[in-house]
MMTF fields as JSON, N, C-alpha, C and O atoms, coordinates in Angstrom:
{
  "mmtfVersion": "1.0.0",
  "mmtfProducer": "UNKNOWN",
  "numBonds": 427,
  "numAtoms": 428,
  "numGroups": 107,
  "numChains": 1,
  "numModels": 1,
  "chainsPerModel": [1],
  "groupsPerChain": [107],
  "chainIdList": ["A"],
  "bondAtomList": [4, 2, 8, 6, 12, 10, 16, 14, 20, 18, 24, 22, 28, 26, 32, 30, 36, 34, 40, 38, 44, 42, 48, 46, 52, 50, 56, 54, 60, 58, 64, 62, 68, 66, 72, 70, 76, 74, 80, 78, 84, 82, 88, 86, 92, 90, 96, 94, 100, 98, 104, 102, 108, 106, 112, 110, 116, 114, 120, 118, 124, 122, 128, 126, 132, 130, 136, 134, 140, 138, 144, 142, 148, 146, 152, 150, 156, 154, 160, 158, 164, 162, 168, 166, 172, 170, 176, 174, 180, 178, 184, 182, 188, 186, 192, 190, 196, 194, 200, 198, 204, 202, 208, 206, 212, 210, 216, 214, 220, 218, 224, 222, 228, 226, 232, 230, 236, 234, 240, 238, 244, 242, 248, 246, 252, 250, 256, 254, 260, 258, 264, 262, 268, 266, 272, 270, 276, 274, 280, 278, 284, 282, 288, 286, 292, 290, 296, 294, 300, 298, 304, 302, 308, 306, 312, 310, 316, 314, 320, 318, 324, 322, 328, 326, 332, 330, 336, 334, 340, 338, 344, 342, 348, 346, 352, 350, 356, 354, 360, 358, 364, 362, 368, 366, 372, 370, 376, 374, 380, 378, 384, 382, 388, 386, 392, 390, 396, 394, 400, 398, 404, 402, 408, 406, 412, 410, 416, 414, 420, 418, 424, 422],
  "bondOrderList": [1, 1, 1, 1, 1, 1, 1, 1, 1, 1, 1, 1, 1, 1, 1, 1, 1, 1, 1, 1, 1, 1, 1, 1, 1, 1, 1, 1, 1, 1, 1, 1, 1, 1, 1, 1, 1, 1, 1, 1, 1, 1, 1, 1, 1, 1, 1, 1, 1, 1, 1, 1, 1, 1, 1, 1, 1, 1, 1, 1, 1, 1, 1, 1, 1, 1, 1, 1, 1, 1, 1, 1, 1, 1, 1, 1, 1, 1, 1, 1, 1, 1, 1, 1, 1, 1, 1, 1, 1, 1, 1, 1, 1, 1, 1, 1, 1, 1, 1, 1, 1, 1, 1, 1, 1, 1],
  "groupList": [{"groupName": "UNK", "atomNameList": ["N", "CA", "C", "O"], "elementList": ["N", "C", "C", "O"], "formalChargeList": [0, 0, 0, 0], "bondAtomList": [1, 0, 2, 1, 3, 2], "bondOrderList": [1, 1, 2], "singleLetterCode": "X", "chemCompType": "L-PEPTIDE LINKING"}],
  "groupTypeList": [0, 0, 0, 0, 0, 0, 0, 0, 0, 0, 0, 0, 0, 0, 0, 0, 0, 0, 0, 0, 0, 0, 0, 0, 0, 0, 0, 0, 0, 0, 0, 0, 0, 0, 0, 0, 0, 0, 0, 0, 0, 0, 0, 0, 0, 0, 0, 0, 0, 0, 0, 0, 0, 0, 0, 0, 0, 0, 0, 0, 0, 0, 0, 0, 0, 0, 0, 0, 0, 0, 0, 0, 0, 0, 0, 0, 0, 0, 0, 0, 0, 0, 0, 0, 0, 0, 0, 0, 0, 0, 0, 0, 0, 0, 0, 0, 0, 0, 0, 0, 0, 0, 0, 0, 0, 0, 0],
  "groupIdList": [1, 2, 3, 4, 5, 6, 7, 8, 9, 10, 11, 12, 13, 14, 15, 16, 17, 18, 19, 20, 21, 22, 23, 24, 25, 26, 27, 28, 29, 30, 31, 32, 33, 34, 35, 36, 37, 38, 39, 40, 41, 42, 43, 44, 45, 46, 47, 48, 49, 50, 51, 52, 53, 54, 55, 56, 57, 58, 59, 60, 61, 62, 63, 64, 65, 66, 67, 68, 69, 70, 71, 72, 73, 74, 75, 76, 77, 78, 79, 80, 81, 82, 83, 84, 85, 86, 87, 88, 89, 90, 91, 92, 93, 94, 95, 96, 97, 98, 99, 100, 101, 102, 103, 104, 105, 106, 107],
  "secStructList": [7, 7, 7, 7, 2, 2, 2, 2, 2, 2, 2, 2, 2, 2, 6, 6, 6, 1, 1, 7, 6, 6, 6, 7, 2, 2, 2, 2, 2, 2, 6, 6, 7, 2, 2, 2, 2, 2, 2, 2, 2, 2, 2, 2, 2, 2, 2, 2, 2, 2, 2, 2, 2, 2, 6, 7, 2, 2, 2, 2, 2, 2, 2, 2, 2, 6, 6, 6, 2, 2, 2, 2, 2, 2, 2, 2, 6, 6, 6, 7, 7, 2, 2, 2, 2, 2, 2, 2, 2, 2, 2, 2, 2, 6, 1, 7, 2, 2, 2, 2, 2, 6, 6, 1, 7, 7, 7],
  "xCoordList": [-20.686, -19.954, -18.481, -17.876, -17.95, -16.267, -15.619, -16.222, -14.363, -13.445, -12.61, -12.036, -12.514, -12.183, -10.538, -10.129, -9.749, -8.367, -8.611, -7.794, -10.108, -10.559, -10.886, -10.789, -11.499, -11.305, -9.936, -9.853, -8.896, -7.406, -6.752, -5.673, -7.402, -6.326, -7.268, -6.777, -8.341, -8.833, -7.95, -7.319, -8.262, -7.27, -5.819, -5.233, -5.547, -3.927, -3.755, -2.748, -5.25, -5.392, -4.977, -4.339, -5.639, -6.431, -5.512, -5.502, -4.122, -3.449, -1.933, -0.914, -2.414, -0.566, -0.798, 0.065, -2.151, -2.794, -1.759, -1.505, -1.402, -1.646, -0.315, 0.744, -0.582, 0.399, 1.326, 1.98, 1.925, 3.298, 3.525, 2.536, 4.783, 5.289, 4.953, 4.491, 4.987, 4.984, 3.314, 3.201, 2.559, 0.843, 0.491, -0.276, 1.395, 1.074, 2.107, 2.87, 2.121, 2.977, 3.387, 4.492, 1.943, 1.735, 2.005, 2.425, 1.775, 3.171, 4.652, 5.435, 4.54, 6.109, 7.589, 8.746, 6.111, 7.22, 6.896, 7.977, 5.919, 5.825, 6.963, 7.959, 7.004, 7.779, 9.437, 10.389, 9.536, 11.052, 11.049, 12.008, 10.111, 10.071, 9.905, 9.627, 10.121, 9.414, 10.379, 9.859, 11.713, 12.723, 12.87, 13.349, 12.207, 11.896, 10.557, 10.576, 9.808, 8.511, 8.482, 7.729, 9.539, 9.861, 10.384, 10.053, 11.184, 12.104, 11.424, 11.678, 10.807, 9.654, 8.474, 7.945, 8.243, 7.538, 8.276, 7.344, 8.811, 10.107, 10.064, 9.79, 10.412, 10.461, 9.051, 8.89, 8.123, 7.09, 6.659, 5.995, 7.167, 6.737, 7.689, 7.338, 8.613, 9.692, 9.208, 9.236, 8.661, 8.259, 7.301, 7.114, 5.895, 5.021, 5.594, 5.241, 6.379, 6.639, 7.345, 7.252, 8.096, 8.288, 7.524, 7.935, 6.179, 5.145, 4.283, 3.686, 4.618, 3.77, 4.465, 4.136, 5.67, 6.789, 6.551, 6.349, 6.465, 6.511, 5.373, 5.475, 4.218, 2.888, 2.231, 1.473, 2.309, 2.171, 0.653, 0.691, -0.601, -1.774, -1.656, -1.537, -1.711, -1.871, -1.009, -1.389, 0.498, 1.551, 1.421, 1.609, 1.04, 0.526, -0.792, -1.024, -1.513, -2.861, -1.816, -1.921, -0.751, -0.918, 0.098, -0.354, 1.101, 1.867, 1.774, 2.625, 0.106, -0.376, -1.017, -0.897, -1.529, -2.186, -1.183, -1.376, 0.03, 1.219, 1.888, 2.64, 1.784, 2.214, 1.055, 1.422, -0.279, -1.142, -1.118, -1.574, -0.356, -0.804, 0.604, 0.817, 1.077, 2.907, 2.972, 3.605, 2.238, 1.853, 1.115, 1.741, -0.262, -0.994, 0.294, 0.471, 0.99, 1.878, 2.729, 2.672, 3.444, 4.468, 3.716, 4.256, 2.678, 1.847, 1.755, 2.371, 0.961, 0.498, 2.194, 2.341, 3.04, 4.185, 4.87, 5.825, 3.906, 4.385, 2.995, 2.658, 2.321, 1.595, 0.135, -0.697, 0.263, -0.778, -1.753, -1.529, -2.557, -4.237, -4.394, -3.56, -5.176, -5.853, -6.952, -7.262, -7.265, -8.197, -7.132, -7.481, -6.04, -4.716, -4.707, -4.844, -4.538, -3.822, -5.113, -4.954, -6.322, -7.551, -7.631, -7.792, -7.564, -7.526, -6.408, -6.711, -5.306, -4.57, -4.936, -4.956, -5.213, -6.193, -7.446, -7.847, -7.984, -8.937, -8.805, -9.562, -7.678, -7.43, -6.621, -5.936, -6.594, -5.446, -7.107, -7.153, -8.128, -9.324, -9.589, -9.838, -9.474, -10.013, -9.136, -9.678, -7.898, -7.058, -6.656, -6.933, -6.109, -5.537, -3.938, -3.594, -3.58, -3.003, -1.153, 0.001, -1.816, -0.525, 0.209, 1.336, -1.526, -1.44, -1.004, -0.591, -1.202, -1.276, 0.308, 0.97, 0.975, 2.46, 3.413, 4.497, 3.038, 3.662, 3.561, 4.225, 2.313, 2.268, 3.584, 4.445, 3.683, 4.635, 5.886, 6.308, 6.582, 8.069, 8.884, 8.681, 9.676, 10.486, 12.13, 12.213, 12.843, 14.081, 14.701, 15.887],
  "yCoordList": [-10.26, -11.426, -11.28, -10.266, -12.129, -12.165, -12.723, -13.197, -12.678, -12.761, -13.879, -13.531, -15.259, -16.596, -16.892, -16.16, -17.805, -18.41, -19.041, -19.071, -19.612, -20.035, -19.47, -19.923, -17.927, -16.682, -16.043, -15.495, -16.283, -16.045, -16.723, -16.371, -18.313, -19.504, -19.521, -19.789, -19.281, -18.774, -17.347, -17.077, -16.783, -15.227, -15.669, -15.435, -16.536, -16.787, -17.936, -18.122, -18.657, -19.823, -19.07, -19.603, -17.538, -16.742, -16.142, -16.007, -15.352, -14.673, -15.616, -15.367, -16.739, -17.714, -18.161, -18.68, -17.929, -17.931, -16.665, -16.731, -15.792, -14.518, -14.622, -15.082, -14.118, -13.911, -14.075, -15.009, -13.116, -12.784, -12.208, -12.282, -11.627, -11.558, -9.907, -9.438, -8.989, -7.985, -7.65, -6.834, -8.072, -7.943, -8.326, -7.737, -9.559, -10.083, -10.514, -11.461, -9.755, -10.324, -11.726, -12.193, -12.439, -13.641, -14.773, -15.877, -14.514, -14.664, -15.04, -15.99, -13.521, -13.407, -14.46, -14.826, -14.564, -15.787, -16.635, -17.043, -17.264, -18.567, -18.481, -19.061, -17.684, -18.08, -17.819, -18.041, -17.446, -17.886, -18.807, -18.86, -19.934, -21.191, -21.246, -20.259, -22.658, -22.542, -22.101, -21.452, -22.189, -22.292, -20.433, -19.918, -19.759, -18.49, -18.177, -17.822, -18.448, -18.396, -18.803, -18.35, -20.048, -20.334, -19.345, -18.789, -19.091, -18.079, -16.198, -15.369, -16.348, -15.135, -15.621, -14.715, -16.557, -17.083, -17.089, -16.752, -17.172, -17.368, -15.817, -15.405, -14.946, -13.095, -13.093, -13.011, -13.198, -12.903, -13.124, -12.347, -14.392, -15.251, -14.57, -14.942, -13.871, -13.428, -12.162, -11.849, -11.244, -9.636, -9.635, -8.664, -11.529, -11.436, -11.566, -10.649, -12.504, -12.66, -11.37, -10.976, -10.818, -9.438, -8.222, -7.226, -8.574, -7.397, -8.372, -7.902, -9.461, -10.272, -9.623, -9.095, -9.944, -9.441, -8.31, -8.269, -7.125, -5.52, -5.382, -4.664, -6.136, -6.091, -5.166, -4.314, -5.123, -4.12, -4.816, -5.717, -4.465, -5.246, -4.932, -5.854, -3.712, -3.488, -3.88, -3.941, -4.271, -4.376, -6.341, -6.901, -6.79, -8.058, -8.594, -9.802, -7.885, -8.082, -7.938, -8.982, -6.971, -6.709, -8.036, -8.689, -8.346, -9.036, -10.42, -11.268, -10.371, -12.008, -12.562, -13.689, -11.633, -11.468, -11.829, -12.543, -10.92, -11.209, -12.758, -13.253, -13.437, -14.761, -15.279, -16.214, -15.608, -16.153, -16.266, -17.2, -14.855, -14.986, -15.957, -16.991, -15.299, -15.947, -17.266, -17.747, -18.385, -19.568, -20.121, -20.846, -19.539, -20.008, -20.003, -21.021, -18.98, -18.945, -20.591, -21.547, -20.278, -21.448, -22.73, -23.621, -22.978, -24.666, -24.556, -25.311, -23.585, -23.534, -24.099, -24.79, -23.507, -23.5, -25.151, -25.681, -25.645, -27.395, -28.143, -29.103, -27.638, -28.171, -28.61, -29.515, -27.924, -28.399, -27.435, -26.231, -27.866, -27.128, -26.905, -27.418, -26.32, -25.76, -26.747, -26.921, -27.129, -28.386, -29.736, -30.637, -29.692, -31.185, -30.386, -30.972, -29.134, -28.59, -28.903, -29.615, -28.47, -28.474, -30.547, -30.881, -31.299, -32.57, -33.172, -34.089, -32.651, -32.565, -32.366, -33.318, -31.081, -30.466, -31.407, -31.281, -32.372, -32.292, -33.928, -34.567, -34.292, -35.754, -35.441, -36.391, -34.512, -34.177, -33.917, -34.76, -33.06, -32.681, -33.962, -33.88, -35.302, -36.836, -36.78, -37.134, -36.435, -36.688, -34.955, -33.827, -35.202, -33.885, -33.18, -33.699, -32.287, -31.861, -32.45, -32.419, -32.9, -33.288, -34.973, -35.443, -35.684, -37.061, -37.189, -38.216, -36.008, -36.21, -35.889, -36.455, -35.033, -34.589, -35.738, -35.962, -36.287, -38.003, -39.197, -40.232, -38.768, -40.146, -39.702, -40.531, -38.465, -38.516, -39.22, -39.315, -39.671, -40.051, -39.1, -37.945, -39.317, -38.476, -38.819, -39.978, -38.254, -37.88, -38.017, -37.887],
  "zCoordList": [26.686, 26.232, 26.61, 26.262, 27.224, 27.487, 26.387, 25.425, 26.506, 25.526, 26.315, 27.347, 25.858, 26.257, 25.708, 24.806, 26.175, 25.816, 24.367, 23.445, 24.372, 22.916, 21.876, 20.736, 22.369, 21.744, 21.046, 19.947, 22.017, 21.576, 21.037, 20.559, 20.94, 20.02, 18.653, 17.556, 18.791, 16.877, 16.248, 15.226, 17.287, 16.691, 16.002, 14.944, 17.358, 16.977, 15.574, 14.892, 15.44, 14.454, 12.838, 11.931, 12.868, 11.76, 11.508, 10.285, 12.238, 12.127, 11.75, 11.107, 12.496, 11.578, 10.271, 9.562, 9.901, 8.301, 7.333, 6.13, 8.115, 7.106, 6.383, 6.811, 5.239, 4.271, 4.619, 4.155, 5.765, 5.746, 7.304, 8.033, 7.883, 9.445, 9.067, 10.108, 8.164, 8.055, 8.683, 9.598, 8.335, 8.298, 10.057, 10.82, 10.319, 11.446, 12.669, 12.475, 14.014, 15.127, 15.334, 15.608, 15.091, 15.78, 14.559, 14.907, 13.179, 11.906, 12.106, 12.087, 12.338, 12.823, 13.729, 13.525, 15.133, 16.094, 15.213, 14.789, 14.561, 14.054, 13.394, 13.827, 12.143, 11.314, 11.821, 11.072, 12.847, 13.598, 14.231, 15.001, 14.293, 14.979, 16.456, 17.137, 16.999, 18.303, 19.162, 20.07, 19.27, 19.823, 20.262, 21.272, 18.966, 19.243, 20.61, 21.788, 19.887, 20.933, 21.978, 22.841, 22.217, 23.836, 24.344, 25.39, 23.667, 24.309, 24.981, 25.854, 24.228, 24.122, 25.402, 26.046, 25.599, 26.363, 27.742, 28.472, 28.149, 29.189, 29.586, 30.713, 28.366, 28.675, 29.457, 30.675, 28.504, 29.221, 30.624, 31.311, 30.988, 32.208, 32.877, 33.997, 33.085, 34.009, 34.461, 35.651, 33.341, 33.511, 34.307, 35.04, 34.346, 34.877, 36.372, 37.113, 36.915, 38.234, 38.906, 40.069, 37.8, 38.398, 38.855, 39.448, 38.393, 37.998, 39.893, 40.862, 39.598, 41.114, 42.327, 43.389, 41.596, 43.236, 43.611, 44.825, 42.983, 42.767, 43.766, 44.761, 43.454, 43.929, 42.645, 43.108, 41.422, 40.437, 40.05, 39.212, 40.586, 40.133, 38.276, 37.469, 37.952, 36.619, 35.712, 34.543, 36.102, 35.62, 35.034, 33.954, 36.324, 36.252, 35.697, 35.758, 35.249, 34.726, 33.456, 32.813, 32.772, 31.968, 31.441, 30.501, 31.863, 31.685, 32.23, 32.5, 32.328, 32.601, 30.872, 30.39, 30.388, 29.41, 28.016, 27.033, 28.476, 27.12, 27.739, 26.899, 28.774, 28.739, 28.635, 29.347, 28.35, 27.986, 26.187, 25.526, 25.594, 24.531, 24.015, 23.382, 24.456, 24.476, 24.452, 23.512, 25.639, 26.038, 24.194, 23.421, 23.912, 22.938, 21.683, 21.014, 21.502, 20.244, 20.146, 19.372, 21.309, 21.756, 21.712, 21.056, 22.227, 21.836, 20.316, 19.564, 19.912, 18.376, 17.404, 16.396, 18.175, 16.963, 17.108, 16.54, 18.128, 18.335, 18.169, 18.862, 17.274, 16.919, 18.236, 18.169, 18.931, 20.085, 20.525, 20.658, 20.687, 21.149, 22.385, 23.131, 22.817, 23.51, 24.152, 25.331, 23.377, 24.009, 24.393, 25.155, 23.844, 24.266, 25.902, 26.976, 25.728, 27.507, 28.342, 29.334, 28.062, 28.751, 28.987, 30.161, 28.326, 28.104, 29.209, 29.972, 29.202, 30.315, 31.885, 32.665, 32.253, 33.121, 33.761, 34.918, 32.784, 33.173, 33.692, 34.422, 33.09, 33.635, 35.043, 35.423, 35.702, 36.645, 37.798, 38.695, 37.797, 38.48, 39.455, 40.658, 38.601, 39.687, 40.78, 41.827, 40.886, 41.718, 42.834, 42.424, 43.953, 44.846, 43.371, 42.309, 43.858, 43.186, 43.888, 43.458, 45.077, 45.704, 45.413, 45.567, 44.77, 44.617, 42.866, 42.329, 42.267, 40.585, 40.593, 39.723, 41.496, 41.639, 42.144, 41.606, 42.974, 43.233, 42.461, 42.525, 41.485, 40.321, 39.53, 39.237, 39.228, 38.204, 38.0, 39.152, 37.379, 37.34, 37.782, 37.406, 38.428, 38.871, 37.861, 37.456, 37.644, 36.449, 37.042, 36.738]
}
């Protein structure tokens, strides 16, 4: 049996339950808000491209894993699922990835 992103957003569901930041990591960013967990999210995502650049396979397996979990914290702490991102994703599949990038509005 593998261990799924849906596997890790119940963990992360069960653990922003817990008492308190002392008992639990994933507590913890919550209860410093999102502005924290972005920010933590951002670390993560930087160590990972560094670990890409390096060519560090293990470094990047490992620090693909802490921005995955990093990613789930940061939606969770704005209130959003796992199935909203997949729901996303999956309205993007009908189209090239080059044609869903030109619908967008541009700023």
């Amino acid at each position: 049996m593998s261990f799924t992103l849906h596997d890790l957003a119940a963990t992360i569901d069960a653990r922003a339950a817990a008492a308190d930041g002392d008992s639990s990591y994933t507590k913890k960013l919550l209860d410093k808000g999102a502005v924290h967990c972005a920010k933590k999210f951002g670390e993560e995502a930087v160590e990972a491209v560094i670990a890409a650049v390096d060519d560090d396979r293990t470094d990047l397996i490992n620090e693909s894993a802490d921005v995955l979990f990093h990613l789930l914290v940061l939606l969770k702490s704005r209130g959003i699922t796992i199935q909203d991102v997949e729901a996303a994703l999956g309205a993007r599949t009908h189209q090239s990835g080059l044609q869903e990038k030109a619908s967008r509005k541009s700023d």
